[in-house]
Structures are given as structure tokens and as C-alpha cells.
C-alpha positions as CSV (number, residue, x, y, z in Angstrom):
1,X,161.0,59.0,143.6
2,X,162.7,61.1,141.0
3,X,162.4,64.3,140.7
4,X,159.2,65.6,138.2
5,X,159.6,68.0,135.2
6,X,163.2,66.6,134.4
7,X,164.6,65.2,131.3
8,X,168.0,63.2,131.7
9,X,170.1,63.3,128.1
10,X,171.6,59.7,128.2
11,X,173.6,59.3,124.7
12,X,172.8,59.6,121.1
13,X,169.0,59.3,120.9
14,X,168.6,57.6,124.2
15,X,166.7,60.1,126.4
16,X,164.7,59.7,129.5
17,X,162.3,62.0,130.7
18,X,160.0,62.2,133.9
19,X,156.1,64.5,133.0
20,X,153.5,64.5,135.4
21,X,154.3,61.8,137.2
22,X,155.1,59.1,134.0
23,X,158.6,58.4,133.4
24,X,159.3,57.7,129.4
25,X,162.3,56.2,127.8
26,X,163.1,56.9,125.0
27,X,165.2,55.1,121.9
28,X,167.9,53.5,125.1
29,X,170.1,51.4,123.0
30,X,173.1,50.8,125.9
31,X,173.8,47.4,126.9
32,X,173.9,46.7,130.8
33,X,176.4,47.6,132.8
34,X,179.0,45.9,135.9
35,X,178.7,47.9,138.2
36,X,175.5,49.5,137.1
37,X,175.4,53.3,135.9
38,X,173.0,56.1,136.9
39,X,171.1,58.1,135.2
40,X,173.4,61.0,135.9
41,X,176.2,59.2,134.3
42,X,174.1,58.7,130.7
43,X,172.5,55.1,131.4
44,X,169.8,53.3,133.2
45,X,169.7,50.8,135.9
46,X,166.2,49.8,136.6
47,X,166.7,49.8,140.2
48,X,167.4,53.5,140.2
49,X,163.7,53.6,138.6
50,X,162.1,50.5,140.0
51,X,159.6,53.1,141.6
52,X,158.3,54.9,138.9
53,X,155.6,54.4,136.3
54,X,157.3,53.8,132.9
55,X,157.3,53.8,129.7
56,X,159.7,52.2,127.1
57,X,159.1,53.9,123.8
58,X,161.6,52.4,120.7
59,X,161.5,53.5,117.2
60,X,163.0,51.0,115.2
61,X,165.4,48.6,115.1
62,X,168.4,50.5,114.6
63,X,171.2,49.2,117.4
64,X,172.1,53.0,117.9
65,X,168.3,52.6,118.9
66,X,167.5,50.1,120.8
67,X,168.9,47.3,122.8
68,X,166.6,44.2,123.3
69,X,168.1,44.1,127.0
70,X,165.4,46.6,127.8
71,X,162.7,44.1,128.2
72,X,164.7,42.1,131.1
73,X,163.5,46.1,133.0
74,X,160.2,44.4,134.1
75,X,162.3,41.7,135.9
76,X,162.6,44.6,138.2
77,X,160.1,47.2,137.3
78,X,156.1,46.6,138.5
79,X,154.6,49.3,136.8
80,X,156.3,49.2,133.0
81,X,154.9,49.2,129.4
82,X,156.2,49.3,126.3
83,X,155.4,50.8,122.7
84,X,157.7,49.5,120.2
85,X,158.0,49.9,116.2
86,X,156.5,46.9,114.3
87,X,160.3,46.7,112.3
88,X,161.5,45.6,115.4
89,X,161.4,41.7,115.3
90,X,161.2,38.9,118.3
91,X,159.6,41.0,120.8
92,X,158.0,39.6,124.0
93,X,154.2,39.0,124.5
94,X,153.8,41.7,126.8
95,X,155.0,44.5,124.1
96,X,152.5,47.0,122.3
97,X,154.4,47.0,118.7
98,X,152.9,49.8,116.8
99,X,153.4,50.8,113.1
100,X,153.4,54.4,110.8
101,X,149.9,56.3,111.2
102,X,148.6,54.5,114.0
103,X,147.3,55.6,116.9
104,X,147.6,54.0,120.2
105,X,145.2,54.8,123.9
106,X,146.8,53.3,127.2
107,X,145.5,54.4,130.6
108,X,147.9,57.4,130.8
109,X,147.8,58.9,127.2
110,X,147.9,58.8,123.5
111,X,150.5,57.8,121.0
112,X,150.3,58.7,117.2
113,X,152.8,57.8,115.1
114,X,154.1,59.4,111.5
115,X,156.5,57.2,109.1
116,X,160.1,57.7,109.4
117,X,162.6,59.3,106.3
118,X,164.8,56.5,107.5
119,X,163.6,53.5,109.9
120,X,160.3,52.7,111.9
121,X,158.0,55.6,113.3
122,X,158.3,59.4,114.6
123,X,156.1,59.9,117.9
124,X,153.6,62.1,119.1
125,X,152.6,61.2,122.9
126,X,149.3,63.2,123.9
127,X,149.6,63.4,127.8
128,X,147.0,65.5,129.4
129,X,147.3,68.9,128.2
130,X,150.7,68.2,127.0
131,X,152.1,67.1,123.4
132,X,155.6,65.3,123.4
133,X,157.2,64.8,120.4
134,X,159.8,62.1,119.6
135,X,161.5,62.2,116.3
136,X,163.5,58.7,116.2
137,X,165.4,58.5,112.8
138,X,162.8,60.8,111.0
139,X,164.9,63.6,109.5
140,X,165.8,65.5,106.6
141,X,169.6,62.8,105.6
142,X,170.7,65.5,103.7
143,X,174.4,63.4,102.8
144,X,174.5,64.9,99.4
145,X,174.1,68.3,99.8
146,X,170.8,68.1,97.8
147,X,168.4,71.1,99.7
148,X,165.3,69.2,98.3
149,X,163.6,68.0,101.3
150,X,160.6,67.5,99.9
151,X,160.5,64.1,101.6
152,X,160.9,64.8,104.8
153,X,158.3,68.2,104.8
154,X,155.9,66.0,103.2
155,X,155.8,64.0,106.7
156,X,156.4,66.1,108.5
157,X,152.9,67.9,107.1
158,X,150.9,65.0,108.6
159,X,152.0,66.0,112.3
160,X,149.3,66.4,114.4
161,X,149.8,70.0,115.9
162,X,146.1,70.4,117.2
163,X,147.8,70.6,120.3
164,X,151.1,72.9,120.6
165,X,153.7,71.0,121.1
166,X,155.2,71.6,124.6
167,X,158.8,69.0,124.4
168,X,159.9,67.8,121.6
169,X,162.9,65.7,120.6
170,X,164.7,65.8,117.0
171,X,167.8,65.2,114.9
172,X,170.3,67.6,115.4
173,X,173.1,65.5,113.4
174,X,176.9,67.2,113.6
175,X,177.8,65.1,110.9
176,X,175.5,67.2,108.6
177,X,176.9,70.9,110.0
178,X,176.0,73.1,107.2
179,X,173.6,70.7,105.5
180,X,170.4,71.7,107.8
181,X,171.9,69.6,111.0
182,X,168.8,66.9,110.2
183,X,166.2,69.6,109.5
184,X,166.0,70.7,113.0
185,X,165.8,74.1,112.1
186,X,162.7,73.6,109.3
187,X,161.6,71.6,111.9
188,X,161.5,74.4,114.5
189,X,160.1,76.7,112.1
190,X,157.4,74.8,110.7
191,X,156.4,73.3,114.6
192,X,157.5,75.9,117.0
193,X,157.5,73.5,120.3
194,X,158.0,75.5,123.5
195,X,160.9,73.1,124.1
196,X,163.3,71.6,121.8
197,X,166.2,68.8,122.6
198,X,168.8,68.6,119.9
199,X,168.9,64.2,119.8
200,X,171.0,61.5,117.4
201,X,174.2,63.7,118.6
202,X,176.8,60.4,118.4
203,X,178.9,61.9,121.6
204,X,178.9,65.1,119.2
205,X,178.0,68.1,121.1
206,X,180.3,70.9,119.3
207,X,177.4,72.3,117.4
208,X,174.4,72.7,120.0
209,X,175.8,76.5,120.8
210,X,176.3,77.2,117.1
211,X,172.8,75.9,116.4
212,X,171.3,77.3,119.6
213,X,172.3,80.9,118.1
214,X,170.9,79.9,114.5
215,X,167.7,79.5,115.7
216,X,167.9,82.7,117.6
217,X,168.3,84.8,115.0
218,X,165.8,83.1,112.7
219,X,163.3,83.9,115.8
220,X,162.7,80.7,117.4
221,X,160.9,81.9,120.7
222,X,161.3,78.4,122.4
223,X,164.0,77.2,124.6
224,X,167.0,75.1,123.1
225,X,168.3,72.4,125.7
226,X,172.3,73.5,124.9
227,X,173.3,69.6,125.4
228,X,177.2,69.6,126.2
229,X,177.7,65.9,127.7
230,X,176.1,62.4,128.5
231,X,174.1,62.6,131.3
232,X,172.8,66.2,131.4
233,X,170.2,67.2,133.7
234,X,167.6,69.8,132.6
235,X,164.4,70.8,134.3
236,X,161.5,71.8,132.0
């Protein structure tokens, strides 16, 4: 079994994660691989996690997002579910497709879902005590250099913080250095999670230090998973 408390930094958006004994993918767009890769190495064979209980989480359609070789995982995997955006189109019987401001109860938690500035849904996953937050392509796309983000506040108001959020997951875009980064920082402002994991990098990891000190010094008390590589390890 793999260790608890550990979240594995894959690529891009793709993230896994292992809480209280669920293991949750998240956003794994990579197609398989001959030989097959570890999770240490940025990817997933479903061997290496045959053992676990998981759960595939996809929040749109994007192909920086998902890869619809993820379903062939319960080939391998007894115990697997997924939760998939309703944009995402010629899913398999077994998956839970779920749309913007739904909620969702499986034997393990609760999802709720928010609508995206961009594609599909943001995440909330409600897992015992714990609140996980998974941002998927919701993010203040600042490309113009327009500071109105109206927009993405405005969504970002219908979060459901009645439970602190312990992990959360959001843009942190080096493409938009000096534009807000995606809104991480409103984002950590307005939400304050204990734990925040800079995601939708695109093999970009120059500005997690620089951003890392920015919220610092605007008082951010949480802790800021410095990503440097595919693959990263980091025990929360």
C-alpha cells in the first residue's frame, strides 16, 4: 500500500493524492506508457495502485485534462470510481458525470461542484473532517492585462467554506507572471486553505519560489507546496 498523507505532483494539472486511506486522481491527462512509469516519475500505472481505493476525478474535457485511457484503470483496479464533468462526452456506463452546482454523496464523501471561468467544474470533495479543493480550469485568464476579475470572484463567492479548507489545488499559470499567476493569490486571500498546490504549471516551475514569497509577505499563514519537477513527493 502507498504511503498515507502524500500527494504525488504528476504534470500540469494531473495530481494524485492519497487522504485517509482514499487515493484521488486528479485531472491525469497522460497517455499510457511502454514500459510503464511510476508515480515518482510523474505518471500512473494502475498496477502500482491496483491496491488502493480510488478515485478518478476529471474536470472537463480539455486534453491537457484528461485522457479517456483512464477508464481502461478498472481493467486492473477492483475498488475504482469515477466523477467526471458532464462536457466530457462518450463516457462508459459505470461513470458518475456530474455538472456546475451539483452536489454528489458516494460511500466515502461529498463532491460539490462550482462552474468553471473556462471549461467544466471546480471541485470541492468533503471527506470526513477534511475539505479538498480542486480548481480544474477555473481561474482568473487574465491574457489581456484587464485587473477586472469580477468573473472569476463572482464564482469563486459561491465556494462552500463552511468547512476550512485543509488542501486545495489551483492555477498558478507562469504564462500569466505579473498578471495575478491565475488568481492564486486572490484566491489564497479570499479562502486561506492550510495547504495550497500551485497546479496548470505546463512543465513551468520558475515561478513557484517567486510566488511562494508573494504570498508571504501578503500574510498567507498556510503552507505553499514549492513544486520544482514532475513527480514531486510531498507529505501533508
Amino acid at each position: 500500500m502507498l504511503p498515507d498523507s502524500t500527494i504525488w505532483h504528476l504534470s500540469h494539472s494531473a495530481e494524485a493524492m492519497k487522504i485517509d486511506g482514499c487515493f484521488f486522481v486528479f485531472d491525469y491527462f497522460l497517455p499510457p506508457r511502454s514500459p510503464a512509469k511510476r508515480l515518482s516519475q510523474g505518471f500512473i500505472d494502475p498496477h502500482e495502485i491496483k491496491n488502493e481505493r480510488v478515485f478518478v476525478l476529471v474536470s472537463h474535457h480539455h486534453p491537457d485534462h484528461f485522457h479517456a485511457s483512464v477508464f481502461e484503470w478498472k481493467n486492473v483496479i477492483s475498488d475504482i470510481q469515477f466523477v467526471v464533468s458532464s462536457d466530457v462526452q462518450q463516457v462508459p456506463a459505470f461513470v458518475t458525470k456530474i455538472k456546475p452546482a451539483e452536489s454528489l454523496t458516494t460511500t466515502n464523501f461529498v463532491v460539490k461542484t462550482y462552474p468553471s471561468a473556462d471549461e467544466g467544474v471546480a471541485f470541492s470533495i468533503f471527506l470526513g473532517k477534511r475539505h479538498i479543493y480542486f480548481s480544474g480550469d477555473h481561474a482568473f485568464w487574465n491574457w489581456s492585462g484587464n485587473p477586472d476579475s469580477l468573473y472569476f470572484d463572482r464564482i469563486l463567492s459561491r465556494m462552500d467554506i463552511s468547512k476550512p479548507v485543509d488542501i486545495a489545488f489551483h492555477v498558478c499559470d507562469a504564462r500569466l507572471a505579473g498578471l495575478g499567476y491565475g488568481g492564486i493569490k486572490q484566491f489564497a486571500k479570499k479562502v486561506r486553505p492550510k495547504v495550497l498546490v500551485p497546479i496548470h504549471c505546463n512543465g513551468d516551475y520558475s515561478i513557484n519560489k517567486k510566488v511562494e514569497k508573494e504570498l508571504k509577505d501578503m500574510g498567507f499563514e498556510g503552507r505553499f507546496l514549492c513544486i520544482q519537477k514532475d513527480g514531486e513527493i510531498f507529505t501533508v
